[in-house]
Structures are given as structure tokens and as C-alpha cells.
N, C-alpha and C positions, 0 to 999 in steps of 0.2 A: 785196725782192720779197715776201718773210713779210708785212709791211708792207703792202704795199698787197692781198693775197690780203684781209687779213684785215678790210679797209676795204672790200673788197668783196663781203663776205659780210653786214655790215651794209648796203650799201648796196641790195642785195636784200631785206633782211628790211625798209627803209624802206620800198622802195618795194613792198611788200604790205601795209605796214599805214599806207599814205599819210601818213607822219611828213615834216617836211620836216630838210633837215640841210644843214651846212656845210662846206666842204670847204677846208681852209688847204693851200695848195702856198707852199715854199719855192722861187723864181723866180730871184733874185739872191743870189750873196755876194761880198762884196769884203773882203780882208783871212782872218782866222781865223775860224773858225766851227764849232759841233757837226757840224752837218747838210751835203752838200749840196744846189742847187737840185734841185730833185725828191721834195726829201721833202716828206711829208703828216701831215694831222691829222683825222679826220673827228669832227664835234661835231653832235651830233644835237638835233631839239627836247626829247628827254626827257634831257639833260645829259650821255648817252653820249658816250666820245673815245677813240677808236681812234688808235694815231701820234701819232708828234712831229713837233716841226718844230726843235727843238732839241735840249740838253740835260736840259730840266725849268725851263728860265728862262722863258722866252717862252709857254709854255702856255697857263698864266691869265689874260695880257694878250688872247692871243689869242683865247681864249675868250669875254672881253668882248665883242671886236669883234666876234664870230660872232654875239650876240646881235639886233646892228644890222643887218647884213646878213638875216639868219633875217628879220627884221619887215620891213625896206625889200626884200629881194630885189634890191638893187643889187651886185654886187661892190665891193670897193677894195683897195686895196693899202695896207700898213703898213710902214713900214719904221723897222729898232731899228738903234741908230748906237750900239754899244759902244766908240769909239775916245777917248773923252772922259769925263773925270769925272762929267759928267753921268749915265752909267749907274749909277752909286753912287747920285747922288741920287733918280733913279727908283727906284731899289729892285732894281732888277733883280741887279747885282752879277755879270752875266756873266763880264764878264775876257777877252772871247774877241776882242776888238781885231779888232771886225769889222761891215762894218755886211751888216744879213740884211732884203729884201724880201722880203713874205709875199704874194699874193694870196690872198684869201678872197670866195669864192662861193660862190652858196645853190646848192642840187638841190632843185628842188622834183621832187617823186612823178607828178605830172601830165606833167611834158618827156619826150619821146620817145624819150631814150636819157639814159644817163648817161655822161657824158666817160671811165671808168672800166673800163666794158663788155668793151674791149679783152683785161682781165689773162684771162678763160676760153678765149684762144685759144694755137695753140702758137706762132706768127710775130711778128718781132720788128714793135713796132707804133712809128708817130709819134706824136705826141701836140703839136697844134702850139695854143699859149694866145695868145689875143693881151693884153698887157697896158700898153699905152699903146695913146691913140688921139688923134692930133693934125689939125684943119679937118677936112673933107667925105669924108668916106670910107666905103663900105658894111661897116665890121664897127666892134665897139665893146667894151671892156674883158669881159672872159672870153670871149668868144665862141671855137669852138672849131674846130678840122682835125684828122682821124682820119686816118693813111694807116695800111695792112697791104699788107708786101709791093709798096709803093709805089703799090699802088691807091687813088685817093679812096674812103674809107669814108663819110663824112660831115663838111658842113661848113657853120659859120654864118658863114663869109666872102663875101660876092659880090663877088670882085674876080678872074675870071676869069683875067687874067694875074698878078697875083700866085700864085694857086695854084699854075698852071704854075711859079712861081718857087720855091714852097714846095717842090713835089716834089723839082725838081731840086735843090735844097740838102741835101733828105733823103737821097737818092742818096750826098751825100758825106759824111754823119756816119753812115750807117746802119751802115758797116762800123767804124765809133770808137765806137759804143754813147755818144757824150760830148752833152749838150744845151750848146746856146748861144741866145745871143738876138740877133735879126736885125732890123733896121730897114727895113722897104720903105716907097719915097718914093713919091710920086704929086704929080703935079699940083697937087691939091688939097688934099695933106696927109700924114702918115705916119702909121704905126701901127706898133709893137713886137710882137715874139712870141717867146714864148719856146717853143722847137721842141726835143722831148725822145724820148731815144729810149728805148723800153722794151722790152728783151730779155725773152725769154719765159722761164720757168723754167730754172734750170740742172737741169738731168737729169744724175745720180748713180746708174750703174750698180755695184752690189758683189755680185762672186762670193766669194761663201763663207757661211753660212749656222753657223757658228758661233758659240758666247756671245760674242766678244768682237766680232763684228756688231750687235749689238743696241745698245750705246750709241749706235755710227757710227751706225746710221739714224736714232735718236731726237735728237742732235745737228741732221744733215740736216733734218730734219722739220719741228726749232725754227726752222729757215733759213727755211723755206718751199721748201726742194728739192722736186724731184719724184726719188723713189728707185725704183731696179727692184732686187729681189735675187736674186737667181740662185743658184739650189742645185745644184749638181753631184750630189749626194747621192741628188739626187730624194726627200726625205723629207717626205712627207704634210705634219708638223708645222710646216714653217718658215712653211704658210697663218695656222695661228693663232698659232705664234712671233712672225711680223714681219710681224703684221698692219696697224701704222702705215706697213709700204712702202705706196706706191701700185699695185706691184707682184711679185708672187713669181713666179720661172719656175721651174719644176721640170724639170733635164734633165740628162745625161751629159755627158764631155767630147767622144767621137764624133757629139752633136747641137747643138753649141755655136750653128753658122752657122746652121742650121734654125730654131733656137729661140729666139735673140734677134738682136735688131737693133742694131745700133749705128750712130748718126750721127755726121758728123763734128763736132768739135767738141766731143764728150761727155768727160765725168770718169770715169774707169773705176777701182775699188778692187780688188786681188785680194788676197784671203785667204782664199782653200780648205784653207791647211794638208794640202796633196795637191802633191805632188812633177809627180807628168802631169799632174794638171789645170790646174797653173800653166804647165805646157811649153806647155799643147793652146791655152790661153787665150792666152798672150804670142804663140803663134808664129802665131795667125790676129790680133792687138789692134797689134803692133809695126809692120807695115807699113801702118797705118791713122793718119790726123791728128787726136790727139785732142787736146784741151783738154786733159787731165792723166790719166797713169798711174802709179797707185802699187802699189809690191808687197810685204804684209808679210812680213818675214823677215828674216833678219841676212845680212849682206854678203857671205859667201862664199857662204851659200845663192844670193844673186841673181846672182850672178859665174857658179857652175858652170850656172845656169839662160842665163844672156846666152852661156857658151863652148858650152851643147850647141845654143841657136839660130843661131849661128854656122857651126859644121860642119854645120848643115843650111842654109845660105847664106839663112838670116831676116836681112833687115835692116831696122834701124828708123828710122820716121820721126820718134820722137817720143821724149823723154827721159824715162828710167824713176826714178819719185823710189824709189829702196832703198837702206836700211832708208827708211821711210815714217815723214813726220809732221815736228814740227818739234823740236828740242831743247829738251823741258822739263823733263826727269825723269821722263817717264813710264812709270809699270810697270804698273799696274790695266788692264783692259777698258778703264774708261770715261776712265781719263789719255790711252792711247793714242789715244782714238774722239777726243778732242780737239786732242790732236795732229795726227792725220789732218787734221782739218776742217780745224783753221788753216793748215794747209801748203797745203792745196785754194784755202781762201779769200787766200791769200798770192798764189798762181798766177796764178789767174784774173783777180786785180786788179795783177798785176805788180809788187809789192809783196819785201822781199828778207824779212820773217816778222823781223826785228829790234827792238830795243828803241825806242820812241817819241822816248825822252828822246836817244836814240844818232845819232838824224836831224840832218843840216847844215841840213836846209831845216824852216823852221816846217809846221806842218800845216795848208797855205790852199790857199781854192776862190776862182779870180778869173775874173767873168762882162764879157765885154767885148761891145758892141754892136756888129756888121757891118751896113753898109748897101747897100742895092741901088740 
């Protein structure tokens, strides 16, 4: 998500200063691969390049390509077949025994929206590409479908019942967050699309406003998180302390409900290093469904925190990661804030936070075509 924020902060400042640019989506993989389908690369006419689309292999290839595209304004597709010696010979030298389709399409500054637009909202968006296009059909390589919230936003398709088809597909991946690419037939011909979903920021709530706060959020930040920090403390300073939050709430733990909000699904950190304000926090956060709570402190600490929510008949919905983080050796502020993170990012991606090399199964993305 860092990723593509940051692609679209250029892609704003192009389109003010009428530059035109390129935009590489990773579409298909089959086999092993860096990236999955969804990643980007934005390559500007002044040679700027925002994103990958690999490991640092495919870059410069792709860059070439961007060149042609830039002058023709055609989209096309490229696709790098690593499963064969022949990757040696190219030069490439991946190793990643995989083959990876790229799409690469121009933005020109003139078009009415940029396919892109989407990441400044808070709702999980569609993003649907069409990338094959086979006999008579009204849409044509890049051409694009925006849903929010399953509403049509905007689209270059006119195939009235296809869209209807498109929605409803989205209906069923929206809650998987997972893209695939879907073949609709027609009469006169089919078209491919690769139909992606893009979750909105993850939101990172941390109460406590303590030094060893400060890496956590700056860790968060590098993510492209969106962070609220929450001072208990109420101390004037934590505005300019943690100024890279996107957010600082300043309140008590008697104003907790008042003062912030929390949705479900959220990441919630506590580390007040405050005995009530951890009771005041857990015993309104624990009958709530969040994505992930975690609580710094050592393990008897969190035990006699879970037996006095208990004799007050708190019960939780949602499993407490304490002690917090994952098993590195961590002792520093900023060991720790890393810890954190990766236990976060372990969570959320369902992920068991283990060694690479420790996994039975290879580390591959495999795109299969459904047809309608």
C-alpha cells in the first residue's frame, strides 16, 4: 500500500505539470516469483520510477518497454519466462522459476481520471483491467472498471451485461482481498480481466505515547499505515513528539469511548506502561473484533491483567498477542517496534512469522483463468 500511495503522489504532481507516464502492473504469475499480480512500477517521461515489479531483475527491461508505449500510447503486455536457461542467456539471471506478465500502459495528463485515483479513499476499492481482448467486443487492452463499495465508479467497458457480471464476481472476492483473472465470453468474442482488490489503508491504533512508541510509528509510516496515537497522559507534547502519526488523540482513560473510535477490523497496540489504563483499554477493545491486539508487557503482567477482566465477566472476542512481537532477541525501543510490526504484518497476512527457508511449500503465486 506504501507502494502504490507513493505512485500516487507522482501521479498527481504529473498530472499538474502535463508530463506523461507509464504505469507497469504485474497481472499474472505462474510458478515463483518477487512480486505478486498487483504490483507496480510508475516510469515517468523525465525517467522517474516509483515501484517495482520484481526483485530489481525486470526493472530495466521494463523500462525499455515503457519507452514505446510513452510514444505509441498503446498498452501491451510483456511477459519474462524464467523457468528455462534461456533466462541466463538473456541476462536477466532471475532464478525465480516463474513466468511473470506485466501490463504496461501510458496515463496520459489529458484523460479524465487516472485508474489510480481510488488509493485517497477510505473503502475497499475494485480495480477491474481488461487484458486480453479476442473478435468484436466493445472494450480493448487496458481499458478499465472502478467499483467502491460495489457501486460502478467508472468504466471503459460497454458491455452492459458483462458489468453486471463483473459486480457480482466482486461481491465474492471482496471479502478474500485476493485478485484473479476472469474470462467473459460473448458471442462475438472474449475478453480477459484481471479484477483486483484494493483494501484501503490498514489503520494502526497505539495507545501509549511513550519513547519506545516512536520507532512503532515510524516502522508503521515506512508501511504506508495510517496511525492514530493515543496519549492517555494527555501531554501537550506527543503533537510534536509523533508528529509523523497521522493522528494524536490526547485523553484519559475515563474518556477512552468519547475520544476515539475504533472500527472493526482495526490493529490496536497498547503500551501505556499504566496498570488502569491497560484494565480501562482491554476491558472496553476485548469484546470488540479486531484484526490484532497486542499488549506490551511480560506474561504474568498480562495473565493478572486477563484474571482481573475476568472477575469482572469481560470476555474476549479476539486473541491477545502477550508479551508482543515476534521472537527475535529483541531488547532496544526500535528491536522491539520491529518485532511488533512483523507480528502485525505475520497476522494480517496469515502468515505463522517463521523462517523462509523452514516452509514445506515454495513461495509461489498461481493465477488461473475462470470463465463465464
Amino acid at each position: 500500500m506504501k507502494e502504490l500511495r507513493d505512485i500516487l503522489k507522482i501521479l498527481e504532481q504529473i498530472k499538474r505539470d502535463q508530463q506523461k507516464a507509464v504505469l507497469a502492473t504485474v497481472i499474472d504469475v505462474k510458478g515463483s516469483a518477487y512480486r505478486k499480480p498487483g504490483a507496480r512500477m510508475l516510469i515517468t517521461s523525465e525517467g522517474l520510477t516509483v515501484g517495482m515489479v520484481s526483485g530489481g531483475c525486470l526493472e530495466n527491461d521494463v523500462s525499455e518497454h515503457a519507452k514505446h508505449v510513452m510514444k505509441s500510447g498503446q498498452p501491451r503486455i510483456v511477459t519474462y519466462d524464467t523457468t528455462t536457461d534461456e533466462d541466463l542467456l538473456w541476462g536477466f539471471g532471475i532464478g525465480c522459476q516463474g513466468i511473470v506478465e506485466i501490463l504496461i500502459e501510458s496515463l496520459e495528463p489529458e484523460r479524465e481520471y487516472f485508474p489510480l485515483n481510488f488509493l485517497a479513499h477510505k473503502q475497499p476499492t475494485i480495480l477491474v483491467t481488461v487484458i486480453k481482448v479476442e473478435g468484436l467486443v466493445n472494450a480493448k487492452l487496458g481499458d478499465h472498471l472502478i467499483l467502491r463499495s460495489l457501486e460502478l465508479e467508472i468504466s471503459d467497458i460497454d458491455e452492459p451485461e458483462i458489468i453486471s457480471l463483473i459486480i457480482s464476481e466482486a461481491q465474492k472476492i471482496l471479502s478474500k482481498e485476493k485478485s484473479i483473472t476472469r474470462r467473459y465470453i460473448l458471442p462475438s468474442g472474449f475478453f480477459d480481466v484481471f479484477i483486483e482488490v484494493i483494501p484501503p489503508p490498514l489503520s494502526l491504533i497505539i495507545f501509549g505515547a511513550g519513547n519506545d512508541a516512536l520507532p512503532l510509528v515510524q516502522f508503521a509510516q515506512l508501511l504506508g499505515w495510517e496511525v492514530i496515537l493515543v496519549d492517555c497522559r494527555a501531554n501537550e507534547a506527543s503533537y510534536h513528539r509523533f508528529s509523523n502519526a497521522h493522528r494524536v488523540i490526547l485523553t484519559g482513560r475515563d474518556r477512552l469511548q468519547q475520544d476515539v473510535k475504533i472500527q472493526e477490523q482495526s490493529v490496536v497496540v497498547i503500551m501505556t506502561h499504566n496498570y488502569l489504563d491497560d484494565l480501562a483499554i482491554l476491558r472496553w477493545l476485548c469484546p470488540l473484533s479486531l484484526r490484532y491486539l497486542g499488549l506490551l508487557g511480560s506474561q504474568e503482567r498480562s495473565e493478572r491483567l486477563l484474571q482481573d477482566l475476568h472477575k469482572q465477566e469481560i470476555l474476549s472476542q479476539v486473541t491477545l498477542f502477550s508479551p508482543i512481537g515476534l521472537d527475535i532477541g529483541a531488547t532496544t525501543p526500535v528491536e522491539i517496534a520491529l518485532a511488533i510490526i512483523a507480528e502485525i504484518q505475520a497476522v494480517i497476512s496469515q502468515r505463522s512469522g517463521g523462517f523462509l527457508k523452514e516452509r514445506s511449500k515454495k513461495v509461489t503465486s498461481k493465477h488461473t483463468i475462470e470463465t463465464e
